[in-house]
C-alpha positions as CSV (number, residue, x, y, z in Angstrom):
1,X,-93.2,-15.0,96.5
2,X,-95.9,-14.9,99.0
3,X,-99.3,-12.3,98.7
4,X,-97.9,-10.9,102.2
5,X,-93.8,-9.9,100.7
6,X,-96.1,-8.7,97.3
7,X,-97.9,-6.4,99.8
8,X,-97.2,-2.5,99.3
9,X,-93.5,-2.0,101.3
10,X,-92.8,1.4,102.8
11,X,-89.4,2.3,101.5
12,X,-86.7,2.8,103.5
13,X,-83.3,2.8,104.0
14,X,-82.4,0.6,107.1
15,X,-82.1,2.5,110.4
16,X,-79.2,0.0,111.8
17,X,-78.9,-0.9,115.4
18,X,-82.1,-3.4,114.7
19,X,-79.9,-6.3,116.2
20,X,-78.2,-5.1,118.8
21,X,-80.8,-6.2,121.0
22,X,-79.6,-5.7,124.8
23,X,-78.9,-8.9,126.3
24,X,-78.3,-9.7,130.1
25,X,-74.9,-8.6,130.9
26,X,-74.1,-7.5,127.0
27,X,-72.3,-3.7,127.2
28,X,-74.1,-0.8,126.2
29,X,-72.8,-0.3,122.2
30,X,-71.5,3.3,121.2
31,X,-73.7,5.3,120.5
32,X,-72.7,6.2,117.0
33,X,-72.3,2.5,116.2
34,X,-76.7,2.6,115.2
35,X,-76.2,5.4,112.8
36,X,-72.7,3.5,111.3
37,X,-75.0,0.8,110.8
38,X,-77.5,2.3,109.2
39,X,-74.6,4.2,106.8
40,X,-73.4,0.7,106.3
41,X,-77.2,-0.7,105.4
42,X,-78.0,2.4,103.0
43,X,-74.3,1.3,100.8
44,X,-75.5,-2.2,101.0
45,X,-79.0,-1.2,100.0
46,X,-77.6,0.9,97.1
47,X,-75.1,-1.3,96.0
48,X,-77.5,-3.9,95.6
49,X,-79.8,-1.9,93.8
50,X,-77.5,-0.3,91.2
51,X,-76.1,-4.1,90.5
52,X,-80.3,-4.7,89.6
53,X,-80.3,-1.4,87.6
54,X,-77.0,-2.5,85.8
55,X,-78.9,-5.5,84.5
56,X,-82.2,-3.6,84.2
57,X,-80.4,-1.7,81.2
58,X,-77.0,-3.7,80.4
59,X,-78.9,-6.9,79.5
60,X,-81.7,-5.6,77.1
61,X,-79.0,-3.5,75.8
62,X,-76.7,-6.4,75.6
63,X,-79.5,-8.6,73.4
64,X,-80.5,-5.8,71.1
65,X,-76.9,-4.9,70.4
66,X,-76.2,-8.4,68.9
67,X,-79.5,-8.5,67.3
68,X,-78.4,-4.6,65.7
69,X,-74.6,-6.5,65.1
70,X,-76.9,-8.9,62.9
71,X,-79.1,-6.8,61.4
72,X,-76.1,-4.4,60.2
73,X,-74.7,-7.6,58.6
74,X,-77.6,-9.0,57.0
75,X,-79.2,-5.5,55.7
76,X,-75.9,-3.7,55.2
77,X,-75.0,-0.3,55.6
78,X,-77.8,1.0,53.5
79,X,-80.7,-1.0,54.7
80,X,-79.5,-0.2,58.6
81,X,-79.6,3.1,57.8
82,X,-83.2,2.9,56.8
83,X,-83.3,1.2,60.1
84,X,-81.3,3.9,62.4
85,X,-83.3,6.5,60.5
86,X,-86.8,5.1,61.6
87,X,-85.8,4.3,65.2
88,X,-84.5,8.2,65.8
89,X,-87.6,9.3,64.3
90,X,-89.7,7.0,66.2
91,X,-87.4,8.1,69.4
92,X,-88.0,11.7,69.0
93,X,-92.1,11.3,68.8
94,X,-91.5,9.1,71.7
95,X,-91.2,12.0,73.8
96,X,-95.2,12.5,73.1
97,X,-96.4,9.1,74.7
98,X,-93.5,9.0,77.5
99,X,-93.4,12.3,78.6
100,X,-89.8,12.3,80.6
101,X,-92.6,11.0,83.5
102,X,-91.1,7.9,84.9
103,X,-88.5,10.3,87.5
104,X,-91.2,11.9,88.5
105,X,-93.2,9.0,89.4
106,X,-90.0,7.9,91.2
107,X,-89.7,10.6,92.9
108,X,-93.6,10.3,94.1
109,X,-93.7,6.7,94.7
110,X,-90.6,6.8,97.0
111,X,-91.7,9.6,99.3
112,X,-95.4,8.2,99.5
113,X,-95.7,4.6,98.4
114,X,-98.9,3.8,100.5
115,X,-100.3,6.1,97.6
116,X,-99.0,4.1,94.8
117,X,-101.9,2.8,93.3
118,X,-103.6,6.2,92.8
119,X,-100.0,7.6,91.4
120,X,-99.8,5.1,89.0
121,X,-103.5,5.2,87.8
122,X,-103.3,8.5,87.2
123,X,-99.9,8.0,85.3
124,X,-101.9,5.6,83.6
125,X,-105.2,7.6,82.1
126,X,-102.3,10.4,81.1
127,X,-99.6,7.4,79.4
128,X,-103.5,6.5,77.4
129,X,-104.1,9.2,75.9
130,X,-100.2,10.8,75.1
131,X,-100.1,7.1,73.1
132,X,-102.5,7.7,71.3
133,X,-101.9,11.1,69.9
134,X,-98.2,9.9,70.0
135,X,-98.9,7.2,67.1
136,X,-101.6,9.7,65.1
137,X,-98.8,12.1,64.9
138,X,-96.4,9.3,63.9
139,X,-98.5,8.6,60.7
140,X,-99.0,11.8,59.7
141,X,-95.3,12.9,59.8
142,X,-93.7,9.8,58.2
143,X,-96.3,9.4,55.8
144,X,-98.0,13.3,54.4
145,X,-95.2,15.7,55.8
146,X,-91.8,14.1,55.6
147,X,-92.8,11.5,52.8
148,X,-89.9,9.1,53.9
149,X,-89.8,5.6,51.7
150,X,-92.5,3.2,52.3
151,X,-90.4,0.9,54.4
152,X,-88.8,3.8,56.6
153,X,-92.5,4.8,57.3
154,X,-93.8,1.4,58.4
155,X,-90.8,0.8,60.3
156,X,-90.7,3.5,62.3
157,X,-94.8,2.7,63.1
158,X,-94.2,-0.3,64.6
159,X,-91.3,0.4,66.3
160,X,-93.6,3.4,67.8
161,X,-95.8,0.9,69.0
162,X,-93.1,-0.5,71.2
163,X,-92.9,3.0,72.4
164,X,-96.5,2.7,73.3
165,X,-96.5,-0.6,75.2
166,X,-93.1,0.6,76.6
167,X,-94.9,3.5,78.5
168,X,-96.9,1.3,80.7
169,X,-93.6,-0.9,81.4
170,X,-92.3,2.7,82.8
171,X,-95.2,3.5,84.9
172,X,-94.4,0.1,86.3
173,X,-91.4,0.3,86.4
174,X,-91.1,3.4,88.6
175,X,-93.3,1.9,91.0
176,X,-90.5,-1.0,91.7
177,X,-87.8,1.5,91.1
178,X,-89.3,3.9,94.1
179,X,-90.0,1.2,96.6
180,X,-86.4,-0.5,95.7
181,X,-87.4,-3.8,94.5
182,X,-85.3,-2.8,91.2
183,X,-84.1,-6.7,90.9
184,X,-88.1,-7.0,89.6
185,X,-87.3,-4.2,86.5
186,X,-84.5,-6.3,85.8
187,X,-86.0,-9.2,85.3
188,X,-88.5,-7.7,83.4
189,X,-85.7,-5.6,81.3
190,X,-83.8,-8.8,80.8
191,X,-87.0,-10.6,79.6
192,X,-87.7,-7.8,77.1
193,X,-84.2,-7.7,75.3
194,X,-84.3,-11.5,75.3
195,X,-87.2,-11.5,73.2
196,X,-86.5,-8.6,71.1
197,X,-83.1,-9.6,70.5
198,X,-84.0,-13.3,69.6
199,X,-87.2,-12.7,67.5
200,X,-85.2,-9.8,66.0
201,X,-82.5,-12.3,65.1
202,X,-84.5,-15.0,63.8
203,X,-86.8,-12.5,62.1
204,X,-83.5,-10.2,60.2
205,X,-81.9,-13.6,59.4
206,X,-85.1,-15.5,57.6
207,X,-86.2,-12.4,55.7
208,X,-83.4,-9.9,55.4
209,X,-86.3,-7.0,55.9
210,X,-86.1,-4.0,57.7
211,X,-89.9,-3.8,58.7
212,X,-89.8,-7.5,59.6
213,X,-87.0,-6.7,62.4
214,X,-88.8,-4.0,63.8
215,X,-91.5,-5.9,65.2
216,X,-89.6,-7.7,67.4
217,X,-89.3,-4.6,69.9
218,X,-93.3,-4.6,70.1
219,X,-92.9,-8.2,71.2
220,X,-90.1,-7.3,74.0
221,X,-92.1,-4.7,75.8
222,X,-95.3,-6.4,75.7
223,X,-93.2,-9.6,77.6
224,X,-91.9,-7.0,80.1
225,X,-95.6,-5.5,80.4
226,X,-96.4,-8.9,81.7
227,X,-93.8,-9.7,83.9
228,X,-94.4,-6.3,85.9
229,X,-98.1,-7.2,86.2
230,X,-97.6,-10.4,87.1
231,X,-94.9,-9.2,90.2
232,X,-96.7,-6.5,91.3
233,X,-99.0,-6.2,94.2
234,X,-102.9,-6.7,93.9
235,X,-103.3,-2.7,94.7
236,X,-101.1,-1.6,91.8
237,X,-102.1,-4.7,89.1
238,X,-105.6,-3.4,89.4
239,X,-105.7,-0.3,90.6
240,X,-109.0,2.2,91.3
241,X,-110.3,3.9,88.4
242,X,-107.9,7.1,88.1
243,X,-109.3,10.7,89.5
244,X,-109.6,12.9,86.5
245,X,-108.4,15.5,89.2
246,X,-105.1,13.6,89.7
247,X,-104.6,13.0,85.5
248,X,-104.6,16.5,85.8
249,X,-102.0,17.6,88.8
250,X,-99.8,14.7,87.9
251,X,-100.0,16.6,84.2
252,X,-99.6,19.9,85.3
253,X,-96.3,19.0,87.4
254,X,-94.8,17.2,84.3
255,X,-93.9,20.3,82.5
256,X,-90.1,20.5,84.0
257,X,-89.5,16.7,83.3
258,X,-90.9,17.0,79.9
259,X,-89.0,19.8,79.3
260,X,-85.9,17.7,80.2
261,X,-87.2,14.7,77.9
262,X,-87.6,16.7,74.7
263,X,-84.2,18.4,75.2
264,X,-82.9,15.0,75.7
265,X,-84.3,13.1,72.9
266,X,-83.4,16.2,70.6
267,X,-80.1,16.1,71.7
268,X,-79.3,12.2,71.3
269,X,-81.6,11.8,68.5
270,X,-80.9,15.1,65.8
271,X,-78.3,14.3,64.4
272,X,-79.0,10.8,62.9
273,X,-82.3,12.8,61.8
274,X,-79.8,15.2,59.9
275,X,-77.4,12.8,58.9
276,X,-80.6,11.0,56.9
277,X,-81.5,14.9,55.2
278,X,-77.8,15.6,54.1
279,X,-76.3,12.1,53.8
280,X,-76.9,8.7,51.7
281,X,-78.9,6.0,53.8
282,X,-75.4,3.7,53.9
283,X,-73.9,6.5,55.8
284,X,-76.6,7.0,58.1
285,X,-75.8,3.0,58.9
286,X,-72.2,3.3,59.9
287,X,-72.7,6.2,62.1
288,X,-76.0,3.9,63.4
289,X,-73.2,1.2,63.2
290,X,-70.6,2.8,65.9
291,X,-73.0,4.8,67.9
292,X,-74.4,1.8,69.5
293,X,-71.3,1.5,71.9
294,X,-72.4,4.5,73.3
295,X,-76.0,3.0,74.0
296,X,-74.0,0.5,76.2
297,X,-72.3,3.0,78.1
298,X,-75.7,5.1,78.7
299,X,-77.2,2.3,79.8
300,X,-74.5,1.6,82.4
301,X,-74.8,5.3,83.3
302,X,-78.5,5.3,83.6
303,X,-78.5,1.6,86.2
304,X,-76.2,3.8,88.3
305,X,-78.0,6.8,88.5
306,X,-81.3,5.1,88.9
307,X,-80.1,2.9,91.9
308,X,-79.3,6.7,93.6
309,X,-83.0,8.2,92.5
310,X,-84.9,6.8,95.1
311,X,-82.6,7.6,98.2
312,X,-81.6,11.7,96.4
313,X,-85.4,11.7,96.8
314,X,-85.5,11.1,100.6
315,X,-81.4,13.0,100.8
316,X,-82.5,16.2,101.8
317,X,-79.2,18.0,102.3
318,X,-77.0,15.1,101.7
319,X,-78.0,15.0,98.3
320,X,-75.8,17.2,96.3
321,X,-73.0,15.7,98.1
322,X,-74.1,12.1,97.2
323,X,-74.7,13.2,93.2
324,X,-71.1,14.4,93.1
325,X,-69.5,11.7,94.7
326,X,-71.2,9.4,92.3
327,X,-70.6,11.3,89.1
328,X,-66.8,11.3,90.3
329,X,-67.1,7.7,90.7
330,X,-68.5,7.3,87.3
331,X,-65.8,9.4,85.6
332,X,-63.3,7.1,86.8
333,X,-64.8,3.9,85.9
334,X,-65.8,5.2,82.6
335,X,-62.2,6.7,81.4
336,X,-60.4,3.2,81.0
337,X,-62.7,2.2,79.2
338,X,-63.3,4.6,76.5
339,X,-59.4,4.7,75.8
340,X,-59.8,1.2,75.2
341,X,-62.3,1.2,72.7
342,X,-60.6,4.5,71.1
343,X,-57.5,2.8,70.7
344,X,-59.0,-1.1,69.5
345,X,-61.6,0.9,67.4
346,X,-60.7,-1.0,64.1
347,X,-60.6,-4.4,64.9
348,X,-63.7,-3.8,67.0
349,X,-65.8,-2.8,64.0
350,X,-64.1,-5.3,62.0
351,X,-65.2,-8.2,64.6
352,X,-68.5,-7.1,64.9
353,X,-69.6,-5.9,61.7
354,X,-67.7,-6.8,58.6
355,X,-65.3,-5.2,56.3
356,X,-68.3,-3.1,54.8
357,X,-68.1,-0.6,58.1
358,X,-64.2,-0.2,58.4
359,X,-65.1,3.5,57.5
360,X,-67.3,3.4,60.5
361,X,-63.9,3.0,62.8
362,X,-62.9,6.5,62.5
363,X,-66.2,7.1,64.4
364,X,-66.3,5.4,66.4
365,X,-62.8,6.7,67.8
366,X,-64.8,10.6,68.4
367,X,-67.9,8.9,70.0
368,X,-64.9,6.7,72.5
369,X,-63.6,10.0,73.5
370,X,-67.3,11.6,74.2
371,X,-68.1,8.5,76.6
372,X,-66.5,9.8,79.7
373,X,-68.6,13.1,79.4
374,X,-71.7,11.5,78.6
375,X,-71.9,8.8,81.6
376,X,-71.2,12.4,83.7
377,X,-74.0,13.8,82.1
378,X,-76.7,10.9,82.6
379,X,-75.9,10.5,86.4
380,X,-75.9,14.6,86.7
381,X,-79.5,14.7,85.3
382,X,-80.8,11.9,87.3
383,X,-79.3,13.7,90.1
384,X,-80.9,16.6,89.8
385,X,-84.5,15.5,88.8
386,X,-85.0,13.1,91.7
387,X,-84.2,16.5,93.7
388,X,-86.7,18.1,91.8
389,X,-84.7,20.3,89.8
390,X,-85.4,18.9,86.3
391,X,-86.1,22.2,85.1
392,X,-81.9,22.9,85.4
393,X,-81.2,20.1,84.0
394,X,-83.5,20.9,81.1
395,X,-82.1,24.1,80.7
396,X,-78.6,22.6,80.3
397,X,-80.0,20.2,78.0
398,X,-81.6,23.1,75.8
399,X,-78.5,24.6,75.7
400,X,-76.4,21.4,74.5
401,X,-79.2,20.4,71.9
402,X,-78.6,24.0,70.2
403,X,-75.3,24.1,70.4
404,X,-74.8,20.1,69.2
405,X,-77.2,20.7,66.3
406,X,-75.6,23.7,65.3
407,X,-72.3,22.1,64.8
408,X,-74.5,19.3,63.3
409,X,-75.6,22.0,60.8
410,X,-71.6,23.0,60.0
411,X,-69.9,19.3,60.6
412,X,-72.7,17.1,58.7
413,X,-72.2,18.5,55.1
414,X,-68.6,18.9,55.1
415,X,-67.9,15.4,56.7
416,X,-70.3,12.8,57.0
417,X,-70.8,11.0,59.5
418,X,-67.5,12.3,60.9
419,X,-68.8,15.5,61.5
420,X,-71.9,14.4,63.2
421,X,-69.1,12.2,65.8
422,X,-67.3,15.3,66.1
423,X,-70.6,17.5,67.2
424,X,-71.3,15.2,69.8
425,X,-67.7,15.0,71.4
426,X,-67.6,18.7,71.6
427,X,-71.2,19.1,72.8
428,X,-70.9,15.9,75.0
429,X,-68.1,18.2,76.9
430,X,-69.6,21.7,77.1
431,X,-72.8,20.1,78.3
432,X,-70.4,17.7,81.0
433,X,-68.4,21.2,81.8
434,X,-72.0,22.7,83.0
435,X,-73.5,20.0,84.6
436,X,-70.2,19.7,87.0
437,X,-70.4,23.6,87.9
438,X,-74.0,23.3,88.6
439,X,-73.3,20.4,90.9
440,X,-70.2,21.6,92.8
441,X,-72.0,24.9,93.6
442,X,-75.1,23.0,94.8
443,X,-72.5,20.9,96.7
444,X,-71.0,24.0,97.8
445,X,-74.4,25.5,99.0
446,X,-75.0,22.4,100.7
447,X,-72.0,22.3,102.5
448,X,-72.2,26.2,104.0
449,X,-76.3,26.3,105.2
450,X,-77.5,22.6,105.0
451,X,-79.6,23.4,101.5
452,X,-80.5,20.9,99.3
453,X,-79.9,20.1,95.7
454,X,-82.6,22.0,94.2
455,X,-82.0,25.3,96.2
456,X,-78.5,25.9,94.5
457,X,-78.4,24.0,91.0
């Protein structure tokens, strides 16, 4: 690509009309065929970025989850559930390097992307010093306070590293994301699952060690770090030394996003916690075992809803009508498939992982049925934080985390890893049935005096 495409693009939908250029003699089109055009342009525009998105997320997704398929075989269920215990815990400290930032700086980058290089320096300086207190706190936890066994420890260290090097890739990320060049994240996503999932395989297979295949992620984010420099514009590869000033508005404006981050992670990432205080390790691994078909589907969910972020940014009042089309749409692309996988749910985890996880079938068939409900959910709260209104979908997220870990509380000692499938089918729908009222009445709003998605959710 040449230094003049790499330069910083103003994003925008196209206006249409552009080549209807009068000609001698040539009739005077209608004149609602520019804005048709331009309706037709924005589709194209968003079809072509959700397709990126799908392989920004399906892809690495699609690596790791034959490299976990391996790992599962080669370590069995106990030794993978050493490994799903580290990677929640590592997840929920996560939240302190990451920040829930990236749809903010979406949200920024879109609406001003000649001041892109500032955002993302300042995103920067904040990402440097939330790593490091990220990994301090890491140690201390694993280690002093929860005293979990050597290997769970060290494992979840590295694979907090990854989280580290992974908050840069989002800074970046959000940059092409906002100026809709999402086919340069998915490159770079692609890149990083290709070498997690292949070192991860090669590493599992040669040394059957849980630590060992937790390096690999390190190695994936650090190749994605390096595509994004290499594809981004001079401005935003080397950008200014950050403003302290801005490290601290772009910090101070965090605190609805971050809000919606922890109550996130939390919600997704409890109950394995739980499952490792009440349960043996070996059933931690076949609930880690059947859960990661729903990482496929939240990835789907997630390219989808990105590929809307950037124009429910610019939406004004034709956002909350645009969110709930699409989380209509996804409901009915979803539904098929989740009755499928209920219904081949044996010879599925048979296939993929072995006669030692046919107790993880039975699962798997509550997670199936909470798939529908939790695509609805991800395309609802990317919805409503590229409106601004992270702080709703942070309060519904709240709400679900409590409510999903008090049934964890109930459903975990009395049945396993069953129980902790069952929280998350009936919290999965609770939290689905409140993000669809919140969006029909902003919808509604909408609708009657123009508002936009923030003013009614």
């Amino acid at each position: 690509m040449s230094d003049a495409a790499e330069a910083l693009p103003t994003a925008r939908v196209g206006a249409g009309g552009a080549g209807a250029a009068s000609r001698p003699g040539a009739a005077e089109p209608p004149a609602s065929r520019p804005a048709s055009a331009g309706r037709l342009a924005g589709r194209r525009l968003l079809a072509a970025n959700a397709a990126s998105l799908v392989l920004a997320y399906a892809l690495p997704r699609a690596f790791t989850f034959g490299a976990a398929v391996v790992a599962a075989r080669a370590l069995g269920a106990a030794g993978f559930g050493a490994y799903g215990t580290a990677a929640a815990f590592a997840v929920v400290l996560s939240i302190l390097a990451t920040l829930g930032m990236q749809p903010l700086l979406v949200r920024r980058v879109a609406r001003s992307p000649e001041r892109a290089p500032e955002i993302l320096a300042a995103a920067h300086l904040v990402k440097l010093g939330a790593s490091v207190l990220m990994l301090a706190a890491l140690l201390v936890l694993a280690g002093p306070v929860l005293r979990y066994p050597g290997e769970v420890a060290a494992a979840a260290a590295l694979l907090g590293l990854a989280y580290a090097i992974g908050a840069f890739v989002e800074n970046l990320a959000a940059y092409f994301q906002g100026v809709e060049r999402m086919h340069v994240w998915s490159q770079a996503s692609a890149l990083c699952g290709l070498v997690s999932g292949a070192v991860g395989v090669a590493v599992v297979l040669v040394t059957r060690d849980v630590v060992a295949f937790c390096t690999a992620p390190a190695l994936g984010q650090l190749a994605a770090l390096g595509w994004l420099l290499r594809r981004a514009p001079a401005a935003v590869r080397r950008p200014a030394r950050a403003a302290l000033a801005d490290a601290r508005e772009l910090a101070g404006s965090l605190a609805p996003y971050a809000a919606a981050y922890v109550a996130t992670t939390v919600y997704y990432k409890g109950d394995v916690l739980l499952l490792a205080h009440w349960r043996a390790p070996a059933e931690v691994g076949l609930y880690a075992a059947a859960y990661r078909f729903l990482d496929v589907g939240q990835a789907l969910a997630l390219a989808v809803a990105g590929a809307l972020v950037p124009q429910l940014a610019r939406a004004g009042e034709r956002a909350a009508r645009t969110a709930w089309r699409a989380v209509r749409l996804a409901l009915l692309c979803t539904i098929p498939a989740a009755a499928a996988l209920a219904l081949l749910r044996a010879p599925v985890v048979g296939a993929l992982y072995g006669a030692g996880y046919a107790e993880a079938a039975p699962v798997l068939g509550a997670l199936a049925a909470a798939l529908a409900p939790l695509v609805v959910n991800m395309v609802a709260l990317s919805a409503l934080s590229a409106a601004g209104n992270a702080g709703a979908a942070a309060r519904l997220y709240l709400a679900a985390a409590a409510l999903k870990l008090a049934l964890d509380a109930v459903l975990i000692p009395a049945r396993g890893a069953g129980g902790a499938a069952l929280a998350a089918l009936l919290s999965e729908m609770a939290l689905a049935a409140g993000f669809a009222l919140a969006l029909r009445r902003a919808a509604a709003a909408a609708a009657r005096d123009g508002g936009a998605l923030r003013e009614a959710a």
